[in-house]
C-alpha positions in Angstrom: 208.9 -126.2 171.6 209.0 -125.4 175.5 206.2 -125.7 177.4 204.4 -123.1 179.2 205.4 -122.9 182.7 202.6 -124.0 185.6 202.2 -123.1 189.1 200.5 -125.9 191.3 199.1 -125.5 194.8 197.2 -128.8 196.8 194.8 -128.0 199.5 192.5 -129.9 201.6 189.6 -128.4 203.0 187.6 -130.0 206.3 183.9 -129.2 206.0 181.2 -130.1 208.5 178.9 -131.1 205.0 181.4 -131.4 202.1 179.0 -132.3 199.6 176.7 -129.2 200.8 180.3 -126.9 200.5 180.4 -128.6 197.2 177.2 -128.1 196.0 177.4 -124.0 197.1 180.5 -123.9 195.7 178.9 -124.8 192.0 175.9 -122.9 192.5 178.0 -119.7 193.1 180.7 -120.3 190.6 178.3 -121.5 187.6 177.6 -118.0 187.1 181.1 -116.1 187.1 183.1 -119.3 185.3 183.2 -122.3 183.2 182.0 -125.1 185.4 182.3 -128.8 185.1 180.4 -131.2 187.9 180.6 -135.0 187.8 179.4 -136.0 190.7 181.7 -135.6 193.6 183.8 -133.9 190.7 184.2 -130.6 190.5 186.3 -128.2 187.9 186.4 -124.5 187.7 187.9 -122.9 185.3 188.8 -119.2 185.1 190.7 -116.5 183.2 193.5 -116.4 186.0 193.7 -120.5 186.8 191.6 -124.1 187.2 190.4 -125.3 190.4 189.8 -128.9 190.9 188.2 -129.8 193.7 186.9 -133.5 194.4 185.2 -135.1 197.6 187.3 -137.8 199.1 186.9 -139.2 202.6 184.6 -136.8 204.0 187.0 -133.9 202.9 187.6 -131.2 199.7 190.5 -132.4 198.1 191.8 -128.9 196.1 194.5 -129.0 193.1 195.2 -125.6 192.1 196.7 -124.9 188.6 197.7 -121.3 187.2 199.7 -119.4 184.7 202.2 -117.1 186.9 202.7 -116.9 190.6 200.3 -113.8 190.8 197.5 -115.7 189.7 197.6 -118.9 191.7 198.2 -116.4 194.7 194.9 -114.9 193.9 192.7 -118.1 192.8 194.1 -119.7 196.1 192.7 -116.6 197.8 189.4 -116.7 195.8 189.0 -120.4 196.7 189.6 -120.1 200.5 187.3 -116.5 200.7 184.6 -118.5 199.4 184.9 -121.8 201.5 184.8 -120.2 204.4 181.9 -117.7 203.6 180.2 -121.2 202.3 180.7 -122.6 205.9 179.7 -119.6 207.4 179.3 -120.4 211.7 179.7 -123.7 211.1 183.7 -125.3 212.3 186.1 -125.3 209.1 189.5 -126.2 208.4 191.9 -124.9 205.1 195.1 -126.1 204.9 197.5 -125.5 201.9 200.9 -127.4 201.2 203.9 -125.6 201.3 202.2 -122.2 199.9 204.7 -119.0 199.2 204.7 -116.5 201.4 202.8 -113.1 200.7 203.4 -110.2 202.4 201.5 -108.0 200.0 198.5 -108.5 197.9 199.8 -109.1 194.4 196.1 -107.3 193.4 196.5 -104.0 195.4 197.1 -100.9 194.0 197.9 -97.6 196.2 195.8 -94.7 194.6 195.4 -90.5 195.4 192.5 -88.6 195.8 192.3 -86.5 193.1 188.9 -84.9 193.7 185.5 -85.4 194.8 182.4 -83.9 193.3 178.4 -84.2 193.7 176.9 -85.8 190.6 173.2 -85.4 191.8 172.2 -84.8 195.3 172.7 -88.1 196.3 175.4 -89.2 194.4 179.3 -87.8 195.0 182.2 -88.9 192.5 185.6 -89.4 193.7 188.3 -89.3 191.2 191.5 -90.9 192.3 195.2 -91.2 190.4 196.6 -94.4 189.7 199.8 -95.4 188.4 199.4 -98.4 186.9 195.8 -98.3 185.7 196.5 -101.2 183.2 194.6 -104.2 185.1 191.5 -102.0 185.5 190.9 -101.2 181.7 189.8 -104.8 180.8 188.8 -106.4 184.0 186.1 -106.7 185.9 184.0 -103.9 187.2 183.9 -104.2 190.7 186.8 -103.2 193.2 187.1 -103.5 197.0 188.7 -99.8 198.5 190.4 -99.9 201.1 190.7 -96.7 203.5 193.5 -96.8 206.3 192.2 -95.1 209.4 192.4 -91.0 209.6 196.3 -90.0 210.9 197.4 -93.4 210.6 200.0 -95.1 208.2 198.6 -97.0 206.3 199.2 -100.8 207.3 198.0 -103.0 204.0 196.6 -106.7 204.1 198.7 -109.8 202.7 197.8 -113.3 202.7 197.4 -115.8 206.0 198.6 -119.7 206.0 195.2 -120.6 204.9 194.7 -118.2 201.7 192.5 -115.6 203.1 193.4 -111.9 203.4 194.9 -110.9 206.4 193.5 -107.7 207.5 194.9 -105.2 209.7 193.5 -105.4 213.5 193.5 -102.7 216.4 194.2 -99.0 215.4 195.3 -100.0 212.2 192.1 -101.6 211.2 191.0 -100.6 207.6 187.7 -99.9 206.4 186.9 -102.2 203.2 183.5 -102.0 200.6 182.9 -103.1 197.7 182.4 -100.7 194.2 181.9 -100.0 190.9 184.4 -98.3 188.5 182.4 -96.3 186.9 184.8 -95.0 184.2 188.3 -95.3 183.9 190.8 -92.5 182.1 193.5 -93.4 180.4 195.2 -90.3 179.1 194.8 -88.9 183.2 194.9 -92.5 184.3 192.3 -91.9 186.7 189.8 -94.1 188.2 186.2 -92.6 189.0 183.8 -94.5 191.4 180.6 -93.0 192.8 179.5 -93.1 196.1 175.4 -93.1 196.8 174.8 -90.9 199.8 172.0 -92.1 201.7 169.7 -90.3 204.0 168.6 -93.2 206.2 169.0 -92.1 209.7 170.5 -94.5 212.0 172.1 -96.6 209.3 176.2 -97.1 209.2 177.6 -95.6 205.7 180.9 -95.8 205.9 181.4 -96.0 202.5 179.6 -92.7 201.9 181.2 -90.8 204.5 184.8 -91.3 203.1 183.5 -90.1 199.7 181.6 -86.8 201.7 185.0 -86.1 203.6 187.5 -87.3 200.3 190.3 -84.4 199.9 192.8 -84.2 197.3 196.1 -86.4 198.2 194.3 -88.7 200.8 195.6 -92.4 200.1 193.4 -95.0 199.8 194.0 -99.0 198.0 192.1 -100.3 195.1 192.1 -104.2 195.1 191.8 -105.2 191.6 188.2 -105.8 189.6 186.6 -108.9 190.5 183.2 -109.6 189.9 180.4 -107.3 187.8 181.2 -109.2 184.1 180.3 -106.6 181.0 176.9 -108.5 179.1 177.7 -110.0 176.5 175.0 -110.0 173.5 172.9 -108.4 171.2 169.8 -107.1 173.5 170.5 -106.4 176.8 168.0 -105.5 180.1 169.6 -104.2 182.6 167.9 -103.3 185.9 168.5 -101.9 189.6 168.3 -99.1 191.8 171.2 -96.1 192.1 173.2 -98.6 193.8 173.4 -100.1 190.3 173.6 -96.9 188.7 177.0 -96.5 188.1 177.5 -100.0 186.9 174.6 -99.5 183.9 176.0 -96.5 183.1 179.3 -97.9 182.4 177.8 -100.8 180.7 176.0 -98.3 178.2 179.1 -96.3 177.7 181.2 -99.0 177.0 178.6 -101.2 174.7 179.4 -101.4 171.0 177.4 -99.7 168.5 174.6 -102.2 167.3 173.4 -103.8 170.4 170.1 -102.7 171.9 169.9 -102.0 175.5 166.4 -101.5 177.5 167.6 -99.9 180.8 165.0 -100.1 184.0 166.3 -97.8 186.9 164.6 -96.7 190.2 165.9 -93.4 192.0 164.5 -91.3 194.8 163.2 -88.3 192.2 163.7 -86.4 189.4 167.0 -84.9 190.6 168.8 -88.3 191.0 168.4 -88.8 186.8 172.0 -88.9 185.4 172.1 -88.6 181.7 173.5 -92.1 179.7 175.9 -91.7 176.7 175.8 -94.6 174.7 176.9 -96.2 170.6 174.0 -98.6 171.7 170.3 -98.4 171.3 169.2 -97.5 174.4 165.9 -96.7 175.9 165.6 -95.9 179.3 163.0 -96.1 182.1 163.0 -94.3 185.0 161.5 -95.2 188.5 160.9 -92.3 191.3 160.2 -93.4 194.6 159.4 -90.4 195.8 156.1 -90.9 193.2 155.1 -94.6 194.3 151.4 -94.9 196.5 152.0 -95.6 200.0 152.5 -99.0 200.9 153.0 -100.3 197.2 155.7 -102.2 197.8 158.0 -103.7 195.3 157.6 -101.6 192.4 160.9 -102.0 191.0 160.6 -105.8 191.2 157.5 -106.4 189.3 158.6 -104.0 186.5 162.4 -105.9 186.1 160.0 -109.1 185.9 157.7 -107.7 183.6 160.6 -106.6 181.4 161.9 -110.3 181.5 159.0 -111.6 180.8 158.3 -109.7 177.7 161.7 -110.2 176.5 163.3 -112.8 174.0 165.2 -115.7 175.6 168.3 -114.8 174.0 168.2 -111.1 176.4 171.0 -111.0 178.7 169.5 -110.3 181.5 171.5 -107.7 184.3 170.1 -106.8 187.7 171.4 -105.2 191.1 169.8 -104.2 193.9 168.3 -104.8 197.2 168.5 -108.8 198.5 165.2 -110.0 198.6 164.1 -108.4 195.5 167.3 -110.0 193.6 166.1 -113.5 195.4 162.9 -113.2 194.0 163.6 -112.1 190.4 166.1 -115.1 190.4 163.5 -117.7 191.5 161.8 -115.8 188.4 164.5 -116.5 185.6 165.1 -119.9 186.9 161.3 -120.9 186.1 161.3 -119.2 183.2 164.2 -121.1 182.3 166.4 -118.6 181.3 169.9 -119.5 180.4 172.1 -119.0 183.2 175.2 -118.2 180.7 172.8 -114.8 179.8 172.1 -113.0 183.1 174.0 -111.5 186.2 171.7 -111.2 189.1 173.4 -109.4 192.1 172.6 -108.0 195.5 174.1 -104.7 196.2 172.3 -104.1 199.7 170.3 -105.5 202.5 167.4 -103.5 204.0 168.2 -102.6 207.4 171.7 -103.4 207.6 174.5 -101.2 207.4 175.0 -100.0 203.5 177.8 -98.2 201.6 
């Protein structure tokens, strides 16, 4: 019997604190893989590949080990993203040995505006066409879009020497955010994500602004879901403001019949309700800001922690919203002692920094 084929990849990474990269690098990863730490030992292990990375004279030794080409190009890029976020303004090195060439993401996918519609007042829907809509069925829910600049060809990213996406500079500069695929249609093969358009004066929302100005047959890119795993179990909480909106509602549309959801969502009033189909039991709370006392804050966060705490240990607890609310309902869980296997706890924005 042959063997299945394997692609390697050795790097080695040059950290001011190794151990500190190491240590962030489990903390992050313990959530989104399987993760194995023996001391200055570490092994993830994903869907696409294995990383092993090991400390060895003051350095990040990393073996790389993946199916196809396509996938150790795109758990090499994973790796190095994260390292160098990790190191952040401190000096960093990433070197690879003998790494193929990539002109073009292996992940990206060029879609069409198809249309783009209000939901609610503060929520717009833009439909886009897709060709190959296969790898967005039974991935991951998030995407990054990717919109060339107005009257410009489009100029898409590939990978640099060191693993990391190399982005477009100068007039060619692309404008790249994170989303949610909030439905996907097959039979169309169509790819709906919603856009929350904020009010906020004197806050950047590029995001929102492309989805406001959308037309039919403008080209944009979908990079391919990474990030925003489906819950998996019986009873599920899920929690966040209409930033995370689109996320629960996919999560309740797509949960099988027999598992009981408790859904906990805060939106500016009445008008921003969107109604949830579901084959789930699901029971839904809504928050309205426009209803809370003044200078109550943290409404949202004390009723997500209220729910947690009256719920059974086996709950899979998911949450997204704003930073320091997410930082605090994680400090929450951990002394609770809540199994990190059942919960996804996510930032989705940052007061006072520029948004969607």
């Amino acid at each position: 019997m042959n063997a299945m084929p394997t692609f390697k990849l050795s790097g080695v990474a040059l950290p001011t604190d190794p151990l500190f990269m190491l240590d962030e690098v489990c903390e992050h990863f313990v959530e989104h893989s399987e993760v194995q730490r023996d001391q200055d030992v570490l092994i993830l292990k994903c869907e696409i590949g294995t990383a092993d990375i090991r400390l060895a004279d003051n350095r990040l030794m990393i073996d790389l080990t993946c199916p196809t080409e396509e996938a150790l190009h795109l758990t090499r890029n994973m790796i190095a993203e994260h390292l160098f976020y990790f190191a952040g303004e401190e000096p960093f090195e990433l070197s690879w040995e003998s790494p193929p060439p990539v002109t073009r993401l292996p992940n990206m996918h060029e879609v069409t505006v198809v249309s783009a519609e209000n939901v609610t007042p503060r929520m717009r829907r833009v439909k886009f066409a897709c060709n190959d809509i296969e790898p967005f069925v039974d991935g991951d829910m998030h995407v990054r879009l990717l919109v060339p600049p107005k009257g410009r060809a489009p100029i898409w990213p590939g990978l640099g020497d060191d693993g990391r996406i190399a982005w477009p500079k100068g007039e060619d500069e692309i404008l790249v955010r994170v989303y949610t695929i909030r439905a996907v249609d097959l039979d169309r093969r169509e790819l709906w994500v919603d856009f929350v358009q904020h009010p906020a004066p004197g806050i950047e929302t590029p995001g929102a602004d492309f989805a406001r100005d959308a037309q039919p047959g403008d080209k944009v890119a979908l990079i391919v879901p990474g990030g925003g795993d489906f819950p998996k179990g019986e009873t599920v909480l899920l929690a966040g403001d209409e930033t995370a909106l689109p996320a629960i509602a996919r999560i309740a549309a797509e949960a099988p019949a027999g598992t009981r959801i408790t859904a906990i969502i805060e939106v500016e009033n009445e008008a921003e309700e969107q109604p949830l189909s579901s084959a789930a039991s699901l029971e839904v709370q809504w928050l309205h800001r426009s209803d809370y006392p003044e200078r109550a804050p943290g409404i949202l966060r004390n009723a997500i922690r209220e729910a947690i705490a009256a719920s059974a240990p086996e709950t899979y607890v998911w949450v997204a919203c704003e930073k320091q609310d997410v930082r605090s309902i994680r400090a929450f869980l951990k002394d609770r002692g809540h199994d990190r296997r059942r919960r996804y706890v996510a930032w989705y924005w940052e007061r006072g920094k520029p948004s969607t």
